[in-house]
N, C-alpha and C positions, 0 to 999 in steps of 0.2 A: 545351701549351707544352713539353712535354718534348726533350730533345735529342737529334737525329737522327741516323742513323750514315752519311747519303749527304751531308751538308754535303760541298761541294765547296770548295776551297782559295781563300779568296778573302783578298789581302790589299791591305792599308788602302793602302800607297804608291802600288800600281799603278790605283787605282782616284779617286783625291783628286783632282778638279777643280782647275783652279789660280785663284789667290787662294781660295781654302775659308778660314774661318775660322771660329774657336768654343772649343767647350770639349771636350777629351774626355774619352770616356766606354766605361768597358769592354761590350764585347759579346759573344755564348756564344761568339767563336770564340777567347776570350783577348787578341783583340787590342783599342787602344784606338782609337777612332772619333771624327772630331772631326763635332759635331753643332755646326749652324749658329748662328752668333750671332743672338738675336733681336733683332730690332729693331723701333721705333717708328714708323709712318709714319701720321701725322694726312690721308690722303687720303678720301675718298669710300667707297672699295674697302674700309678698313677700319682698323684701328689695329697690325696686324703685320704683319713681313716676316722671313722666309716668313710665308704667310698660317696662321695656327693660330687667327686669332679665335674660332670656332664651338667647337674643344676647350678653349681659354681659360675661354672662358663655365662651359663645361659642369663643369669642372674647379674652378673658381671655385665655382660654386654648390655642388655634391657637397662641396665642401669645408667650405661656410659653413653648409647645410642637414643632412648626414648626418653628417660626420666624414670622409666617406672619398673617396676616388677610381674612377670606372670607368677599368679598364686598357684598355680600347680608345681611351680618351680619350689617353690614356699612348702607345699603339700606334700611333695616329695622329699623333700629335706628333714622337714617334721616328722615324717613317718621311719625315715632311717635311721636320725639321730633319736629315736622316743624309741624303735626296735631294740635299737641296741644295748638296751637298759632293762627291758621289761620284756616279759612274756607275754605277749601280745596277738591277737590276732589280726587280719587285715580289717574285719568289721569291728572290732576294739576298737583300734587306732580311729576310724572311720567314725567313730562316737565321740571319741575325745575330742574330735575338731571338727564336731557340728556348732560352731558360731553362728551366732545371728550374721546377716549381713551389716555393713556398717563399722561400728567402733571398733567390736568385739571381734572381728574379721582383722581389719586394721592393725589392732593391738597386738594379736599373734603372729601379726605376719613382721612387726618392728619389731618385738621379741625374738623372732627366728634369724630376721636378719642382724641383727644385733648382737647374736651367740655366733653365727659363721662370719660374720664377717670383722667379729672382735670389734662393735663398737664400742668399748666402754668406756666409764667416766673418768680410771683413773688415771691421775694426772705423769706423766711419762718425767723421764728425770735423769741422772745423772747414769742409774746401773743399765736401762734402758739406749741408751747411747754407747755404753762399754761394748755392751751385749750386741748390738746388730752390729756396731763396727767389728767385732773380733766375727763373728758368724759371716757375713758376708763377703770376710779373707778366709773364711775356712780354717781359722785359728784357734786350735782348741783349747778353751780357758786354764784348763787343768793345765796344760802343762808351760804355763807361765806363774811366777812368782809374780806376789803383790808388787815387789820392786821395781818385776820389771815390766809393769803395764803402763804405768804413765809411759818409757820410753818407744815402746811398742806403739800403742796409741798414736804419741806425737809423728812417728815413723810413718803409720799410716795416713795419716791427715797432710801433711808436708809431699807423701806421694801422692797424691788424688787418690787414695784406695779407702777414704773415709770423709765424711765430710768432716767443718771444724764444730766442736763443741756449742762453740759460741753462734753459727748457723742451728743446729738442734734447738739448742735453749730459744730462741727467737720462734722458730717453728711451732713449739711448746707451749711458747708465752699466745703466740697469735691463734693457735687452737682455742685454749682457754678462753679466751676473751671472744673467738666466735660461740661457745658454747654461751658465755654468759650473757653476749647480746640476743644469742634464740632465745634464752631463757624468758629474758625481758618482754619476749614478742608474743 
């Protein structure tokens, strides 16, 4: 993975598919690269799009089983979510994530998993709990009135088909404060 002295000059504007959308994310040639938003698709075919189900798994279990991540899992992801925005070749791509070993390895690979697996900072809250309680009934927001979501809501919490507000908020609170004491560290 080291970094090559025949990279050839490729930049991010001339290259970006239009409507591309995502997060960016720096790559060895200093430039930043928007890597495709992931998205959900409950089809047959599979539960993401782009498709990354197979390094999902994979990534998922190494995580919950060893601790750690395989980087090809990392590399494969990076090159599907980075295709799907740009015009790219496979020896392009192949350039863009020549990192050094080390930090620079490291960095891209928190960055990758930090965009699939939605690590982010912000802080989760009140629309956030509306939100997965009514989605994980299957309840489509639209066709409730403002009025009648507190009763819905309390409806679902009182049946076990949501947890209570005041569980999330505590959940919320205690993230935070693990984020702040890593911070510390």
């Amino acid at each position: 993975m080291g970094s090559s002295n025949r990279q050839t000059m490729l930049q991010e504007s001339d290259r970006r598919l239009p409507n591309a959308r995502g997060t960016l994310i720096p790559l060895a040639n200093g430039e930043e690269w928007l890597f495709s938003a992931l998205q959900i698709s409950l089809s047959a075919d599979g539960l993401t799009v782009p498709k990354i189900d197979l390094e999902l798994n994979s990534i998922f279990d190494g995580i919950s089983t060893e601790g750690r991540v395989n980087l090809t899992d990392i590399w494969t992801v990076g090159q599907v979510l980075l295709s799907s925005n740009y015009n790219l070749s496979d020896d392009e791509v192949g350039e863009l994530f020549e990192f050094k070993t080390g930090t620079e390895t490291q960095n891209f690979a928190d960055e990758v998993l930090s965009h699939i697996l939605f690590l982010d900072s912000k802080s989760k809250g009140l629309i956030d709990w509306v939100r997965a309680s009514l989605l994980a009934n299957r309840i489509d927001p639209r066709l409730l009135s403002l009025r009648d979501l507190p009763h819905v809501l309390e409806t679902l919490v009182a049946t076990n088909r949501a947890i209570p507000l005041s569980k999330f908020a505590d959940a919320c609170r205690q993230s935070k404060e693990r984020d702040f004491l890593d911070s510390l560290v």
